[in-house]
VOFIDREN-115298 format. One record per residue: residue in one letter; x, y negated, z of N, C-alpha, C, CB in turn. Coordinates in steps of 0.2 Angstrom, whole numbers, always signed. Glycine has a CB too. Example, Ala and Ser with C-alpha at 12.3 -4.5 7.8 and 13.67 -1.06 7.14 Angstrom:
   rest     npx     npy     npz    capx    capy    capz     cpx     cpy     cpz    cbpx    cbpy    cbpz
      A     +66     +28     +39     +62     +22     +39     +66     +16     +39     +57     +22     +45
      S     +64     +11     +35     +68      +5     +36     +64      +0     +39     +70      +3     +29
***
This chain:
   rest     npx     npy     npz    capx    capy    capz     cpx     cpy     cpz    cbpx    cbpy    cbpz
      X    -201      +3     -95    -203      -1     -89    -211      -2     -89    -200      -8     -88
      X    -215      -2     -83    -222      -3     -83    -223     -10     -81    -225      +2     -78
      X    -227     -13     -82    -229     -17     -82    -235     -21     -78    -228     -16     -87
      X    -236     -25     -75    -241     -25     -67    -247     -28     -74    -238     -34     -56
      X    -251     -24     -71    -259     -27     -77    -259     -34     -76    -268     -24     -73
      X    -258     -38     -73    -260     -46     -71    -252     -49     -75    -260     -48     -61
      X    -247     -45     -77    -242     -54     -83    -245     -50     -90    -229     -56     -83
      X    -248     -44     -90    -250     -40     -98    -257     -44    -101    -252     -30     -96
      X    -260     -47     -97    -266     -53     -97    -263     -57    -101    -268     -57     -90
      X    -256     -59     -98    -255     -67    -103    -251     -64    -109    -248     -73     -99
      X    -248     -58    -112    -244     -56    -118    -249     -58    -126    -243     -47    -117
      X    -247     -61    -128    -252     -59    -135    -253     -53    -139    -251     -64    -141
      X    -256     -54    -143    -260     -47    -147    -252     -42    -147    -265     -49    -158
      X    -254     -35    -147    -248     -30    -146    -243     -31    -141    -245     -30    -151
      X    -248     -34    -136    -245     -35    -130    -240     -31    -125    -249     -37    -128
      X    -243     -22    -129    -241     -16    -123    -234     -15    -127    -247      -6    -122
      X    -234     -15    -134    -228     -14    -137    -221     -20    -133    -231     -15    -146
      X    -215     -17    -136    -208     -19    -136    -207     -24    -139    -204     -15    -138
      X    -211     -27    -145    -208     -33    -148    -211     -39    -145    -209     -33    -154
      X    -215     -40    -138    -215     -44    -134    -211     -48    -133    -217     -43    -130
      X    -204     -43    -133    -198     -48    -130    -197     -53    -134    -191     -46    -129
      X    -199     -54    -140    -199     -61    -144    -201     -65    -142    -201     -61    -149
      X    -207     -65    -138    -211     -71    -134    -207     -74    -129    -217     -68    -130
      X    -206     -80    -130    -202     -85    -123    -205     -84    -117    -203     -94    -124
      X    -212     -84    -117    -219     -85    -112    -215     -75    -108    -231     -85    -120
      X    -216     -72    -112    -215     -65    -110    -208     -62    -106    -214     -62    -117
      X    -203     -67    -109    -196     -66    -108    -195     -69    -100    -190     -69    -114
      X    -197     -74    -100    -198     -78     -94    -203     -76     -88    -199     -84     -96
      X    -208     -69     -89    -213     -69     -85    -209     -62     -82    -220     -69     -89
      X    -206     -58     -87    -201     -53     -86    -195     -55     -80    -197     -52     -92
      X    -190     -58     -82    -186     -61     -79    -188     -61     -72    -184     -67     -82
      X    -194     -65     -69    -197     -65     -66    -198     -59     -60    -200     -67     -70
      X    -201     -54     -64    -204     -50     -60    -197     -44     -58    -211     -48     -65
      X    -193     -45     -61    -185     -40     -61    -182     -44     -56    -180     -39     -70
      X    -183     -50     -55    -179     -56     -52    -181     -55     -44    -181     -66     -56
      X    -188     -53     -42    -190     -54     -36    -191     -43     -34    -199     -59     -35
      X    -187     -40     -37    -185     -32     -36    -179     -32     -37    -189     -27     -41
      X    -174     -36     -35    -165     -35     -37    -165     -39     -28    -161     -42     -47
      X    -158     -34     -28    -154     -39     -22    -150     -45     -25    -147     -34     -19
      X    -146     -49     -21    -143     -54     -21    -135     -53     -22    -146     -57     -16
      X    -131     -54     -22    -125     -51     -19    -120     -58     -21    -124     -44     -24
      X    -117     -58     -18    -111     -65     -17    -104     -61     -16    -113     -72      -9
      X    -101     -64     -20     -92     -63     -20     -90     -67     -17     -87     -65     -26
      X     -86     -65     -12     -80     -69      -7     -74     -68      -9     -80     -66      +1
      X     -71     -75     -10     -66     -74     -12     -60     -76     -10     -67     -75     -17
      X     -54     -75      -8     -46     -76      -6     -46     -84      -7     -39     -72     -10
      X     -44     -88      -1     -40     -93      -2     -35     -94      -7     -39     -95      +3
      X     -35     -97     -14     -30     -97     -17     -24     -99     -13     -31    -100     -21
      X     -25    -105      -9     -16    -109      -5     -14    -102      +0     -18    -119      +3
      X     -16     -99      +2     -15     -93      +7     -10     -92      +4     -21     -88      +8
      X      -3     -91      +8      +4     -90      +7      +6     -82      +8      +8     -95     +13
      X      +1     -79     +12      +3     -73     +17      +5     -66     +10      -5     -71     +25
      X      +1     -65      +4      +3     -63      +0      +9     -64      -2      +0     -64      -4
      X     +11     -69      -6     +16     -73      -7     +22     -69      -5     +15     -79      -4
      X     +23     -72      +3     +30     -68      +6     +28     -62      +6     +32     -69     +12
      X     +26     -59      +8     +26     -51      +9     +27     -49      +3     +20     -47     +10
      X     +27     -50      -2     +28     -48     -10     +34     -49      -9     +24     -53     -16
      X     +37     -55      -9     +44     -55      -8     +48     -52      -3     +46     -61      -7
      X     +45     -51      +4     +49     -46      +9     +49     -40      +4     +45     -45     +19
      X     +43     -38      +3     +42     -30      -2     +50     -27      -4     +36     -33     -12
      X     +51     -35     -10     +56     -33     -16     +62     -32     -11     +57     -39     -24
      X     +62     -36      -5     +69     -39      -4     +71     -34      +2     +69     -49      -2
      X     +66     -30      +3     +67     -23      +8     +64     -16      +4     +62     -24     +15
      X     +66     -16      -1     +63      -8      -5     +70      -6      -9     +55     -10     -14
      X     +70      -1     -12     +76      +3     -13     +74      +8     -18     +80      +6      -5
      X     +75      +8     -24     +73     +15     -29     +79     +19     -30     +69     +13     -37
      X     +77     +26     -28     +85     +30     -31     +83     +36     -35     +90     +33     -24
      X     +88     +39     -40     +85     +46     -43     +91     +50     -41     +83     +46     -52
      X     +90     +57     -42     +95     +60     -43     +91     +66     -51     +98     +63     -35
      X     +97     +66     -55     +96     +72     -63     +98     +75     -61     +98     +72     -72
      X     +97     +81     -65    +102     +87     -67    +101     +87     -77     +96     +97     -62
      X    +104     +84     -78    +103     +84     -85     +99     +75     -86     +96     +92     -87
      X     +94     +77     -89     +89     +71     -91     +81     +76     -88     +89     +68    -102
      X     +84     +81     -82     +79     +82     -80     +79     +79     -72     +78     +88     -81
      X     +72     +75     -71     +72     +74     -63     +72     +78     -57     +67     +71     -61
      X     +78     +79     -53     +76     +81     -48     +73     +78     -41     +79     +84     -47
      X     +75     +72     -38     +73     +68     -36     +70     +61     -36     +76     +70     -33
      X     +65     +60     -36     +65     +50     -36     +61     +49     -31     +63     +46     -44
      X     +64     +43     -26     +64     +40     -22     +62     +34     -22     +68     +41     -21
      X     +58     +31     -18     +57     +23     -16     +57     +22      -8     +49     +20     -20
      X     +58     +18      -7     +60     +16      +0     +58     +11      +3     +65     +16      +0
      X     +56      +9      +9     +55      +3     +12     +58      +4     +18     +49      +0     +12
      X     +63      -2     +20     +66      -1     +26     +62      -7     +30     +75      -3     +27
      X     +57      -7     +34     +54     -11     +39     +56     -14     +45     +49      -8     +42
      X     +62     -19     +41     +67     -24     +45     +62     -28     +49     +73     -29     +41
      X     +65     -33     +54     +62     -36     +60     +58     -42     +53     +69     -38     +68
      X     +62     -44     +47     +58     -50     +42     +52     -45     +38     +65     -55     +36
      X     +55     -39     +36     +48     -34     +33     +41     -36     +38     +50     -25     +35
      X     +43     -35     +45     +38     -35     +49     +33     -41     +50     +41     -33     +54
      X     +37     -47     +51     +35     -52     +50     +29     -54     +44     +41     -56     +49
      X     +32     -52     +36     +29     -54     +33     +23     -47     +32     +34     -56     +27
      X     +24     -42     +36     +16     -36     +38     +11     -39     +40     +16     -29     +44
      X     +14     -43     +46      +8     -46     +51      +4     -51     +49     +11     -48     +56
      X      +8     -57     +46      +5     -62     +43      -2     -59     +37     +11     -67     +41
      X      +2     -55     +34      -2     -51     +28      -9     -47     +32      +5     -44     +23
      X      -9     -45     +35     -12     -39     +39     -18     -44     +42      -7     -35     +44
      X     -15     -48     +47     -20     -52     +49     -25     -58     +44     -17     -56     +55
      X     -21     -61     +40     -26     -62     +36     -31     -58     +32     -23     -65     +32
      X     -30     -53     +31     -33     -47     +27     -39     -46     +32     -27     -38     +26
      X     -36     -45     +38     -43     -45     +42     -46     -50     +46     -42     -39     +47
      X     -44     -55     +47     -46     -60     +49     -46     -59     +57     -53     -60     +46
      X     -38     -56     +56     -37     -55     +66     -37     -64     +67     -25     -49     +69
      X     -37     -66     +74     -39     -72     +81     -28     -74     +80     -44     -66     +94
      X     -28     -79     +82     -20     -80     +83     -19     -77     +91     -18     -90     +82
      X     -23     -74     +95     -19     -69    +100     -17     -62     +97     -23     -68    +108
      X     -22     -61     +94     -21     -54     +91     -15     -54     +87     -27     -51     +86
      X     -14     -59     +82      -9     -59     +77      -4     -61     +82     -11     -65     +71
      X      -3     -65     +86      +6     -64     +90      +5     -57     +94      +9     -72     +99
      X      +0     -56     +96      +2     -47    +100      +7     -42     +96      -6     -42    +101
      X      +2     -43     +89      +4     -38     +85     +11     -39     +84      -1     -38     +79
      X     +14     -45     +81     +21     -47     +81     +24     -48     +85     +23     -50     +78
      X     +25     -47     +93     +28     -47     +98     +27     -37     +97     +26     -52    +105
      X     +23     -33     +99     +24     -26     +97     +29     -25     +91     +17     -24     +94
      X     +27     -27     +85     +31     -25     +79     +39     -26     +81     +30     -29     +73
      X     +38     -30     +82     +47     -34     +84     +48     -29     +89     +47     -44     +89
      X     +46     -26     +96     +50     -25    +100     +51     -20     +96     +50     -25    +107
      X     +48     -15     +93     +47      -8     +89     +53      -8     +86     +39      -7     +84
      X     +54     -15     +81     +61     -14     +78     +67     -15     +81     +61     -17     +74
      X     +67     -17     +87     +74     -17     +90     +78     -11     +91     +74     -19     +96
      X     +76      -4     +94     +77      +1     +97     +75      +7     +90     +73      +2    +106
      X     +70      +8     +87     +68     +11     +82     +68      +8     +73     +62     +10     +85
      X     +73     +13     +70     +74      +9     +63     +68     +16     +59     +85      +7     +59
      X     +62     +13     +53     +59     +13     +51     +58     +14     +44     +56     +11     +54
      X     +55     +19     +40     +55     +16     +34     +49     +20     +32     +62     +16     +31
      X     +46     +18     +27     +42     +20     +22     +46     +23     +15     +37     +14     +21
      X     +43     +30     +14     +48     +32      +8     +41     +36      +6     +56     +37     +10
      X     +43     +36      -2     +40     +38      -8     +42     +44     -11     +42     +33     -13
      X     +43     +49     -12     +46     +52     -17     +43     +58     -21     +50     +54     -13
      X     +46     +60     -28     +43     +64     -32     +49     +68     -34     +39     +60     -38
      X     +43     +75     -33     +48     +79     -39     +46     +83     -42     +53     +83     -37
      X     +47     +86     -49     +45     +90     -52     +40     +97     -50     +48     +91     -54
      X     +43     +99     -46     +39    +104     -40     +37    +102     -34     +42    +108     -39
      X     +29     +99     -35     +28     +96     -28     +27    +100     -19     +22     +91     -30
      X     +32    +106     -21     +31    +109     -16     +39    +109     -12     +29    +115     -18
      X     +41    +104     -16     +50    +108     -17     +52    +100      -8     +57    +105     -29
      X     +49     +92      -9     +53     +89      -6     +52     +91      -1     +52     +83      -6
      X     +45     +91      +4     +42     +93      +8     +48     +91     +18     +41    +100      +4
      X     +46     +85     +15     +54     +83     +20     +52     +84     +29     +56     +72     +18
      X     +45     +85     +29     +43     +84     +39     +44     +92     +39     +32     +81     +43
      X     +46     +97     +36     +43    +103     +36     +52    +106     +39     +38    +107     +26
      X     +54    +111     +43     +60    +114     +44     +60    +118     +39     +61    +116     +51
      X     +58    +119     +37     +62    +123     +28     +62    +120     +23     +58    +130     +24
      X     +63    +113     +24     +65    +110     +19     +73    +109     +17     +62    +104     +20
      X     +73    +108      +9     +81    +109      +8     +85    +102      +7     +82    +114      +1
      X     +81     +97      +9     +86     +92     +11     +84     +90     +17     +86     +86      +6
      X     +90     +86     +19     +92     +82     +25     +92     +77     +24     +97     +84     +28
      X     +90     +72     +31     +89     +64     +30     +94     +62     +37     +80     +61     +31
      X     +96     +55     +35    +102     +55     +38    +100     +45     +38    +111     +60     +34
      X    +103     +40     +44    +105     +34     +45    +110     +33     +45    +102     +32     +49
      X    +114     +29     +39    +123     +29     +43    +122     +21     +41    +133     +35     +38
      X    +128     +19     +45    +130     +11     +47    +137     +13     +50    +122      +5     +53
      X    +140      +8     +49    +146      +5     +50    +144      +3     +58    +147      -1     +45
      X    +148      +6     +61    +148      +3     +68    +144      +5     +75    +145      -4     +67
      X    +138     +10     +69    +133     +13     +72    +135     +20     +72    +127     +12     +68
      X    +137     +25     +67    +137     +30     +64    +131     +34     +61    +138     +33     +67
      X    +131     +41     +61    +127     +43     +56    +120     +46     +63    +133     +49     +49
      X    +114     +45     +62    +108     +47     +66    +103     +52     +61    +104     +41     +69
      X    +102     +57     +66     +97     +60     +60     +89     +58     +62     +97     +70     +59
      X     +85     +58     +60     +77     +56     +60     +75     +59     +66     +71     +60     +53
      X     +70     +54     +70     +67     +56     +75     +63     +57     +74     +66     +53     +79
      X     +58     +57     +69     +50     +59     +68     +52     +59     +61     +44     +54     +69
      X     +49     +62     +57     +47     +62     +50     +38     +64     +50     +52     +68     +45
      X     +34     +59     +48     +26     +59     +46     +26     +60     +40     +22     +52     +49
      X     +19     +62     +38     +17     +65     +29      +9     +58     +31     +13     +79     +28
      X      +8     +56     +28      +8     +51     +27      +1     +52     +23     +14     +49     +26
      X      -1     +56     +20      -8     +59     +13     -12     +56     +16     -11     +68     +12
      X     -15     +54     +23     -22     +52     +25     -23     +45     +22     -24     +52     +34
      X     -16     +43     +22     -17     +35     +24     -14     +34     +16     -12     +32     +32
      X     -16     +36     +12     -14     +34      +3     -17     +30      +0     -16     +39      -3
      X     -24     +27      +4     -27     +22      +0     -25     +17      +2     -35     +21      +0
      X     -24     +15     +10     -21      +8     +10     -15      +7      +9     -22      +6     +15
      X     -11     +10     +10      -5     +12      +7      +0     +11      +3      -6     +13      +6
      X      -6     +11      -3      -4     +10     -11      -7      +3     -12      -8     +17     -17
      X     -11      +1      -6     -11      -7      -8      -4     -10      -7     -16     -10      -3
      X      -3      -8      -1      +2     -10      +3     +10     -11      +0      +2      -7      +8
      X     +10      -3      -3     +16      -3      -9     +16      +3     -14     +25      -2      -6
      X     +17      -5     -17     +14      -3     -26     +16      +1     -29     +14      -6     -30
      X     +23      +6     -27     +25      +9     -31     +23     +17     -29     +32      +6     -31
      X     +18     +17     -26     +16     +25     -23     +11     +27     -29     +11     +26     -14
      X     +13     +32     -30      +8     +34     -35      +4     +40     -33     +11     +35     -41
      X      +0     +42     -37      -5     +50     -36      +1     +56     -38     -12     +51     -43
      X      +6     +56     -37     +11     +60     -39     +16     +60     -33     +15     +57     -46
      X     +17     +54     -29     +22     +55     -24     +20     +60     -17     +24     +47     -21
      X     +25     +60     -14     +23     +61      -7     +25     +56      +0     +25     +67      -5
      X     +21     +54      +1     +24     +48      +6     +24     +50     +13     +22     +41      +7
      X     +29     +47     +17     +32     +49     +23     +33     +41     +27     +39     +54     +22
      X     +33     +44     +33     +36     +39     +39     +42     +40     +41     +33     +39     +44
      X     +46     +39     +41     +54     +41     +46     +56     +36     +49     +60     +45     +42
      X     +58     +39     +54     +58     +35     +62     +67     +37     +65     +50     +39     +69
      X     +68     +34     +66     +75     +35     +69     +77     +30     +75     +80     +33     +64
      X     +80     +34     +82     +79     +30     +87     +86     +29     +87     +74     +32     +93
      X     +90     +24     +90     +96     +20     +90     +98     +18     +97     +95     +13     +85
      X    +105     +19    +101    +105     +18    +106    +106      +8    +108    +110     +23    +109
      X    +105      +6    +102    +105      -1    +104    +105      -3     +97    +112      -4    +109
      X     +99     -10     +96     +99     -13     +91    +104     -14     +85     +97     -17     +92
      X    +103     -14     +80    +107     -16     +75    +108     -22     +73    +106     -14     +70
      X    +115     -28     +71    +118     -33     +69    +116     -33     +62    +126     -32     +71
      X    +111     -37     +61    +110     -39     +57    +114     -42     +49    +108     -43     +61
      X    +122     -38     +48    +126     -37     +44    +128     -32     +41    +128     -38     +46
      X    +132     -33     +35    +133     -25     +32    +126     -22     +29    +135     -18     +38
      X    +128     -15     +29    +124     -11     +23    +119      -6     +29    +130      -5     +17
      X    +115      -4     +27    +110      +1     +32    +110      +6     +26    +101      -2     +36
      X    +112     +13     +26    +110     +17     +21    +103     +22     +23    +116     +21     +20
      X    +102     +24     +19     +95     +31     +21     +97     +38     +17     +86     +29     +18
      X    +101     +43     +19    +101     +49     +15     +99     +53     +16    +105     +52     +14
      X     +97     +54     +10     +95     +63      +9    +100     +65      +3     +85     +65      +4
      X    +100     +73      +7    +107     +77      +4    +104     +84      +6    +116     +75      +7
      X    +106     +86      +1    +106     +95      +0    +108     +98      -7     +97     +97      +1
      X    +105    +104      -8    +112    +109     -12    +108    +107     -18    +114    +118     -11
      X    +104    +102     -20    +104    +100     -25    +106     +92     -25     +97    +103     -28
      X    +107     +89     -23    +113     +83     -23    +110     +78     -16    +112     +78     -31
      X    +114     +72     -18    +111     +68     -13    +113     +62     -15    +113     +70      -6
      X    +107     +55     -11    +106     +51     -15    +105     +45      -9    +100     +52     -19
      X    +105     +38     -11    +107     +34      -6    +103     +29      -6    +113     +33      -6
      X    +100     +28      -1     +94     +21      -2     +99     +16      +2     +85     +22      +3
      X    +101     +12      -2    +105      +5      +4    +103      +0      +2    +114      +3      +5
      X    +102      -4     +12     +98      -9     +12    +104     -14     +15     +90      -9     +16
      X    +104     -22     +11    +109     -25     +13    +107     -29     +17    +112     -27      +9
      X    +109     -28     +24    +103     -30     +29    +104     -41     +32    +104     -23     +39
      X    +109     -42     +26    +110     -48     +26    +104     -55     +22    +117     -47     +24
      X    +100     -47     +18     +96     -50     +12     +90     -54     +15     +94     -44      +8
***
């Protein structure tokens, strides 16, 4: 570091040398001069009483699903899942608007939106890994599994949409925790000719000629 001619005036003898910093007079004239050439910077930090973590954490556990299918003690498929029931949704919004500091009209828009979205439309966020990451490849028509919605009462619906989901990894993986640099994640969307009864099981399958595996959500939970 150089040093402005005018605090090298006040250093005592061997003043240009390094072992100045012994001087108090020195250390303090330093501090000084580093102190008015530095930014400022302040941490903002989360209301600790803020709840909206809290549940979402809990909707998280109480709407996620992990499945595998082996061949051996080798993996072929593993699976995580989130079904975005009408209480998932709930506990997004409140999480989401605090995160950003949405207005209370924004925050009911967004959950009157979500809400109607879930009535007619069942949703899920899915995870999955396999050893060959070319092999799930579930939005693509040459893929070798099939995805399927069955319920009791409902029957069995295949995917309206399936989204790849790679742009959106960083927030994402905030959101659930169980995505790693290894998965691939998707959106699958399934449209229904009339809401679902809030009872019973909701399953999610994938199946194909190397097995098939079952995400069930108990939609009483």
């Amino acid at each position: 570091m150089i040093f402005p001619k005018t605090i090298l005036a006040f250093l005592p003898e061997h003043r240009h040398r390094f072992p100045v910093f012994g001087c108090p007079l020195a250390i303090m004239l330093l501090v000084l001069v580093m102190g008015t050439g530095c930014s400022s910077f302040r941490t903002v930090s989360r209301d600790p009483g803020d709840s909206s973590q809290v549940l979402y954490e809990e909707a998280l556990r109480n709407w996620t699903v992990h499945t595998e299918i082996y061949k051996g003690f080798d993996p072929i498929l593993l699976t995580s899942g989130t079904f975005r029931s009408s209480a998932f949704r709930r506990a997004y919004v409140n999480k989401f608007a605090w995160d950003y500091h949405l207005d209370s009209q924004i925050k009911k828009k967004m959950l009157a939106d979500e809400q109607a979205m879930s009535e007619n439309n069942l949703e899920f966020i899915l995870a999955v890994y396999s050893p060959d990451p070319e092999q799930p490849r579930l939005d693509s028509r040459d893929s070798i599994w099939r995805i399927y919605i069955e319920k009791e009462g409902l029957g069995r619906f295949p995917p309206s949409e399936i989204q790849n989901l790679r742009k959106q990894r960083t927030q994402l993986e905030q959101l659930y925790p169980y995505i790693t640099p290894w998965n691939q994640i998707y959106r699958i969307q399934f449209r229904i000719p009339k809401p679902i009864k809030a009872t019973g099981q909701l399953h999610l399958i994938l199946t194909g000629v190397l097995g098939e595996t079952r995400l069930t959500f108990n939609l009483e939970g």
